[in-house]
KOLLUM-561801 format. One record per atom (N, C-alpha, C): residue in one letter; x, y, z. Coordinates in steps of 0.05 Angstrom, whole numbers, plus 5000, padded with zeros to 4 digits. Example, Ala and Ser with C-alpha at 12.3 -4.5 7.8 and 13.67 -1.06 7.14 Angstrom:
KOLLUM-561801
a526448865156;a524649105156;a526449345156;s525749555142;s527349795143;s525850015157;
//
This chain:
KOLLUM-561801
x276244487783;x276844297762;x276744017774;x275543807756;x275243567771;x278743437770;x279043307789;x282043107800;x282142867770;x285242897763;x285442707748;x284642437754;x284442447788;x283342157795;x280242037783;x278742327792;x275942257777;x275942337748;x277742467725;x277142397700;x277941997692;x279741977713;x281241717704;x278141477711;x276641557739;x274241437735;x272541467720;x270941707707;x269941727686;x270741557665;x273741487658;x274341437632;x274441277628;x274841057658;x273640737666;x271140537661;x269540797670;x266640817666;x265340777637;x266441007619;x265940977604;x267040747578;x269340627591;x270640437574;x268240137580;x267740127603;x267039847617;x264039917601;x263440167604;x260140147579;x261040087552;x263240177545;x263040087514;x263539747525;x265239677531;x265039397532;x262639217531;x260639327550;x258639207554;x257039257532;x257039437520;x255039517493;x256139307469;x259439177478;x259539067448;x258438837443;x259238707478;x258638467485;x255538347473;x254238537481;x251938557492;x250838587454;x252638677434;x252538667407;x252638477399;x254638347403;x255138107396;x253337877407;x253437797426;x251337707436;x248737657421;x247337867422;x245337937404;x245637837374;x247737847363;x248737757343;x249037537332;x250237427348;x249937067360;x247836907353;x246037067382;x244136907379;x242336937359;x241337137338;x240637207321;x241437047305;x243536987299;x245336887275;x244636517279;x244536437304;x243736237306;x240536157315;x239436267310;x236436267305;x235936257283;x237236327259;x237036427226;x237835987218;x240635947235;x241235777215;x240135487239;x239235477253;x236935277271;x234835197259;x233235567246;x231235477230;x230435377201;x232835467188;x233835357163;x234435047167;x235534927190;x235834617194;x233934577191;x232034597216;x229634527231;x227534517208;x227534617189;x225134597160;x225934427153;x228334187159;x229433977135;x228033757147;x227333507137;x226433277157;x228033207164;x227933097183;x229932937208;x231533077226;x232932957245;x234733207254;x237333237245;x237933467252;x240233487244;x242133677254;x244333717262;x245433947293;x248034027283;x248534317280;x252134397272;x252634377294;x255634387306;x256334317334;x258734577328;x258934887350;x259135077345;x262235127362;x264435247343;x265535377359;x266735627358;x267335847378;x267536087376;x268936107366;x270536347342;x273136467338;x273536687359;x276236727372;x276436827391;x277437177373;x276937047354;x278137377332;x275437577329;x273837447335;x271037577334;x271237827363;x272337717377;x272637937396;x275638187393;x276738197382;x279338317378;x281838227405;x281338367415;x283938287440;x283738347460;x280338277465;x279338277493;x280038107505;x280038087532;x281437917551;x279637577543;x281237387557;x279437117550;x277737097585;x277337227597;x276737267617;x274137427616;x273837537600;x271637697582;x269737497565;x272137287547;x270837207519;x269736947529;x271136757554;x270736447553;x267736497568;x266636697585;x263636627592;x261836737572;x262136817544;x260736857524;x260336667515;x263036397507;x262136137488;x259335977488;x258535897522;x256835787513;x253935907514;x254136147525;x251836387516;x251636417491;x253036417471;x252636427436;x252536197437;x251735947449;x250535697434;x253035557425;x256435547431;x257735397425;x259535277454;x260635067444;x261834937465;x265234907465;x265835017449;x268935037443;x270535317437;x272235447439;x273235627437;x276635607408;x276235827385;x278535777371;x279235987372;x281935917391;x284536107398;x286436227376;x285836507368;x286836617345;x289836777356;x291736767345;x294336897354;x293737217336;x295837437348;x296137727336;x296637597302;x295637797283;x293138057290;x291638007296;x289437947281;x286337867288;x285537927311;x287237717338;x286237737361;x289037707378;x289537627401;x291937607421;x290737387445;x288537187435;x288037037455;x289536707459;x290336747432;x293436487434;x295736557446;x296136877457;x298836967463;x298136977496;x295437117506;x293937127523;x294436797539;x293636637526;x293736297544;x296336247551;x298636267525;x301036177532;x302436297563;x301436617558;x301836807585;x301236697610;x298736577610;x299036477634;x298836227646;x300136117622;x300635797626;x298435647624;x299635427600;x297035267599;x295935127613;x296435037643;x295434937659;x293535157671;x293135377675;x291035507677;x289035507663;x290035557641;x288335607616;x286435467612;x287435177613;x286134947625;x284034907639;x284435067666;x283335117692;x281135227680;x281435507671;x279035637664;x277135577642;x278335397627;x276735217611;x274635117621;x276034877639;x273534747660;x273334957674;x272435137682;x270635297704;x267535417679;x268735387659;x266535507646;x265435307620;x266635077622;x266134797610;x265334887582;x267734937571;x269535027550;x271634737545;x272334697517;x274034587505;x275734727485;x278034617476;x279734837456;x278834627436;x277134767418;x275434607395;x277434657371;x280034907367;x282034957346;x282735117356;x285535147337;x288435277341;x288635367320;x288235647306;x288435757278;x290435947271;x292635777263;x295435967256;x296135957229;x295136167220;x295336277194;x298136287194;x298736477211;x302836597211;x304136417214;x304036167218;x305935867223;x306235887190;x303735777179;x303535637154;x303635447147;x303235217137;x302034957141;x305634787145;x307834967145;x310334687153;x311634837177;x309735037182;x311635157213;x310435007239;x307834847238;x305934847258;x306934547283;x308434467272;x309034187287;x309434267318;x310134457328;x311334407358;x307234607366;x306134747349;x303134707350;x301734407354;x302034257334;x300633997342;x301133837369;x303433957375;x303833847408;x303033957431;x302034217433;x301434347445;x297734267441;x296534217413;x293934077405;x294033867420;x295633647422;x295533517436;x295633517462;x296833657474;x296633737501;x294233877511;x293034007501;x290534077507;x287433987497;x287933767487;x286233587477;x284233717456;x284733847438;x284234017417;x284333867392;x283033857375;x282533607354;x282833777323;x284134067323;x284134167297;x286034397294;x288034427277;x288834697274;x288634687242;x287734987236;x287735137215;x289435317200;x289635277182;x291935457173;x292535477134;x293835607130;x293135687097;x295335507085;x295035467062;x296335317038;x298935407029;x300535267025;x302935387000;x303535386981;x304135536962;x304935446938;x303635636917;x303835636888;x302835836867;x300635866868;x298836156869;x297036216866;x296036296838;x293336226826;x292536306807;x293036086779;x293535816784;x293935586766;x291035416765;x290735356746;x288035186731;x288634946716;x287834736711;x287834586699;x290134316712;x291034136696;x293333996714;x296134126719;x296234346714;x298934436736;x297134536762;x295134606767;x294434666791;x293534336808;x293234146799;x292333886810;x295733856813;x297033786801;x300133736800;x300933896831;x300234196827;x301334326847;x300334276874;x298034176869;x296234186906;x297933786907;x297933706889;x298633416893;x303333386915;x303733586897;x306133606911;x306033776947;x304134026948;x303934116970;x303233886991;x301433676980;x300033457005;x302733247003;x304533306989;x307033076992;x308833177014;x309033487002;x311133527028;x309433547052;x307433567054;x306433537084;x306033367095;x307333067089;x306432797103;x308032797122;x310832907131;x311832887155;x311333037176;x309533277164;x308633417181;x306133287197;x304333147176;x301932987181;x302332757196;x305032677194;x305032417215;x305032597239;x306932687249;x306332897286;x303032907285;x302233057272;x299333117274;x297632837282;x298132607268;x297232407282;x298032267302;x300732317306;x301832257336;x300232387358;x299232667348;x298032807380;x296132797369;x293832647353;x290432597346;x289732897333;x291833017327;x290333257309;x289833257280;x288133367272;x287633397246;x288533767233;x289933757214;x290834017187;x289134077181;x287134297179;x285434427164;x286634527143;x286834647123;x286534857099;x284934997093;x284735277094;x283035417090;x282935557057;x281335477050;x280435667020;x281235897017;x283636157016;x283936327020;x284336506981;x284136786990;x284236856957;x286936846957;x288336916933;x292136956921;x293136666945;x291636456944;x294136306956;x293335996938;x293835736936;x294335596920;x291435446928;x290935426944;x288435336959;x285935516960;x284935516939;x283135776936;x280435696920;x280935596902;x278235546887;x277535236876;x275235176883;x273434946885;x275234736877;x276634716849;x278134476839;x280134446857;x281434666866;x284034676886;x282734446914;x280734546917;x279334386948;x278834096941;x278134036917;x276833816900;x279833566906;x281433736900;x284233526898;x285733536926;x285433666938;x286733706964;x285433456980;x282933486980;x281433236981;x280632986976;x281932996946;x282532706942;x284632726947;x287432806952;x290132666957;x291032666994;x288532787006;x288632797043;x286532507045;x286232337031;x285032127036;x286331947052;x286131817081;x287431717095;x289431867109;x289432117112;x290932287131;x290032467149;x290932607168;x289632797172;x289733097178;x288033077149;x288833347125;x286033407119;x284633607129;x282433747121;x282234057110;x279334027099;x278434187095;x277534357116;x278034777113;x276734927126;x274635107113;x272735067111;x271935187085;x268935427090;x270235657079;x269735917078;x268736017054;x266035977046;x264136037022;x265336427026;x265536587040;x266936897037;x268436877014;x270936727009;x272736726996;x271936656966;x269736406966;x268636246944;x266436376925;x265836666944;x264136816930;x265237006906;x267537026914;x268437246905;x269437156879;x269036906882;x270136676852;x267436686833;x264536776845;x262336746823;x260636586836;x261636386857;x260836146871;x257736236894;x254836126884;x252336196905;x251535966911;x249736036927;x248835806955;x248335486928;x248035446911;x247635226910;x250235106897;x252235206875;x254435186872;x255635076899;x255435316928;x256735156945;x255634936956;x253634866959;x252434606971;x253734416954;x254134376923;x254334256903;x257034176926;x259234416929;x262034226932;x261934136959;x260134246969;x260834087003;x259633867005;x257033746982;x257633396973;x260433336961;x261233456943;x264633366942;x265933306959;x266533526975;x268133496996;x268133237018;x265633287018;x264433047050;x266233047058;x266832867075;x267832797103;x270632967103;x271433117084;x274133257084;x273733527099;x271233677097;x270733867114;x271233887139;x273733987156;x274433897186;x273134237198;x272934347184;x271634677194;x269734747175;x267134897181;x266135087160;x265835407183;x266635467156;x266535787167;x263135937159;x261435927173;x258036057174;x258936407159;x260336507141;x261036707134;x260736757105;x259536947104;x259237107079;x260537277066;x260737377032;x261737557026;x260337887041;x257637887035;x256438077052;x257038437026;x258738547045;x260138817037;x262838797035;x263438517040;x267238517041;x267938617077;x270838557080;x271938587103;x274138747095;x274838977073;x277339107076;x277939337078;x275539457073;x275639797083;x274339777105;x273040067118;x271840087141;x268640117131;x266839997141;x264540007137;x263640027166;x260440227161;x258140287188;x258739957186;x257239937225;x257139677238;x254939467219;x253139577214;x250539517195;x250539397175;x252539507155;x253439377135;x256939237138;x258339257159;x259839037168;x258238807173;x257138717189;x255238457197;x253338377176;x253638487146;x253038337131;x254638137122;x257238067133;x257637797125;x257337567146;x255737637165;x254537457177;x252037277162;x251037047170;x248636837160;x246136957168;x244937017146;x242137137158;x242437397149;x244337627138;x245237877140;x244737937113;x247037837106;x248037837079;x245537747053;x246637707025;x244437587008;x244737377000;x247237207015;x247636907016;x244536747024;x244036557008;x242536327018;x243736117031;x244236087059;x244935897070;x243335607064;x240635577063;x238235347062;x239335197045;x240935157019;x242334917008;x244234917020;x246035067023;x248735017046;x249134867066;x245934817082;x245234697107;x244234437093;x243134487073;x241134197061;x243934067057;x245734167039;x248233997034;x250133897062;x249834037076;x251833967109;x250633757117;x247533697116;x245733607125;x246333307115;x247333257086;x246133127074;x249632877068;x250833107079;x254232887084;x253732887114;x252232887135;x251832937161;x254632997174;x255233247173;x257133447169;x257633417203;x259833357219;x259933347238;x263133517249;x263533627234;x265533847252;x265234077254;x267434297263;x266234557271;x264734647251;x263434877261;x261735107248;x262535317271;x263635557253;x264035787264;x262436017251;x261536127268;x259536437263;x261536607256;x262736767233;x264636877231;x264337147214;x266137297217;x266337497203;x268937687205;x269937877196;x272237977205;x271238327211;x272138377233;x271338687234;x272938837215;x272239207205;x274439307197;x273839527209;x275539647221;x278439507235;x278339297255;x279639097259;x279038967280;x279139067308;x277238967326;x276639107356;x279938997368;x282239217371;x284439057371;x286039147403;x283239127422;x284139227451;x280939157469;x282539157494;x281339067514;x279639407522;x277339457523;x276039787522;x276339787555;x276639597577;x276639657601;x279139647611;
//
């Protein structure tokens, strides 16, 4: 009978190949994904460049030791540190002190491009913006409060009071040069186009952005030119776009095949107005390649 020592190698073995197979998926994925939306620019006249940063949720809760020499192999220069579930690479940094974290930043000339804490919620995040500030990070993300599913002027009323109570939160945020994202999410108050429409006119002179995730906007009826339409609305309020599709959805378990259809290029999204519209407010903050696994990859395989 073989020694528990060599099944325990075998089982090493075989973990460090799946690793490498996912990597090595993703990867592939990547750069695929960013060949799709290069050449969709590259047809427009003039130039024009997304400036890319990873979600660290795209990997589940692989080590960042694993994930930070991937960033700028997928063509991005910044890394966004997602806390449990999704991922554990915001819990991962704090672990070993941000002065490392740091460290390994520069060794692989990496920046913390965002901080995306959904589980704060947009009035828990303040002792976050200092920590943004401390690591010279210029964005955190995070979801909306307040009644879901309102139209008309009680929903303007309602996103108008949410951006009131958040001005003391928004002054810290400008104390440490960060900017509030909001992300378009479904059942939350911040969800559909008019909701983004006013959030954006009343974040005028603050800094209070937009994160914005056409996934969510699909599911409202919303296609590639509808969305281009609001991301001329939006302009300069866009502080994130999420490169993500409805695809097959992210909530049951689907083959890998039809998961990575809500990737750009996958799916039956037309990104080419999406880009003509980014193009055309010369769209200069993140762009994330995104998608959500199901189930999420929620461990380190080696």
């Amino acid at each position: 009978m073989p020694s528990s020592r060599s099944k325990n190698s075998v089982l090493a073995f075989d973990r460090l190949q799946d690793r490498r197979s996912f990597l090595s998926c993703m990867s592939a994925g990547m750069a695929s994904t960013l060949g799709v939306l290069h050449a969709q620019a590259s047809s427009q006249s003039g130039q024009f460049q997304l400036r890319y940063c990873l979600a660290s949720s795209m990997y589940g809760q692989l080590s960042l030791d694993v994930i930070l020499p991937e960033v700028r192999r997928g063509g991005a220069t910044a890394i966004d540190l997602w806390p449990m579930s999704h991922g554990n690479q915001r819990e991962q940094a704090e672990a070993m002190g941000w002065d490392a974290f740091l460290s390994r930043l520069n060794q692989h000339q990496v920046t913390t491009g965002c901080l995306t804490r959904y589980d704060l919620g947009p009035f828990g995040v303040d002792k976050e913006m200092q920590l943004a500030g401390k690591l010279k990070c210029p964005l955190i993300v995070t979801g909306g409060k307040g009644p879901a599913g309102l139209e008309g002027q009680p929903l303007k009323q309602a996103v108008l009071s949410f951006v009131e109570k958040l001005k003391p939160h928004l002054e810290i945020a400008a104390n440490h040069g960060v900017t509030l994202a909001i992300e378009n999410h479904a059942n939350n108050l911040i969800h559909t186009p008019d909701s983004l429409r006013w959030l954006a006119e009343f974040a005028v002179g603050q800094p209070l952005g937009v994160a914005l995730a056409p996934y969510h906007l699909e599911t409202l009826g919303l296609g590639a030119d509808a969305l281009g339409d609001l991301i001329r609305d939006l302009g300069p309020s866009i502080s994130m776009f999420y490169a993500w599709q409805y695809g097959m959805g992210c909530m049951t378990k689907l083959s890998k095949p039809r998961e990575l259809l809500q990737m750009p290029g996958r799916g039956s999204l037309d990104f080419t107005p999406i880009l003509k519209a980014l193009k055309s407010i010369q769209y200069r903050g993140w762009t994330e390649i995104f998608m959500h696994p199901v189930p999420p990859r929620d461990s380190d395989p080696a």
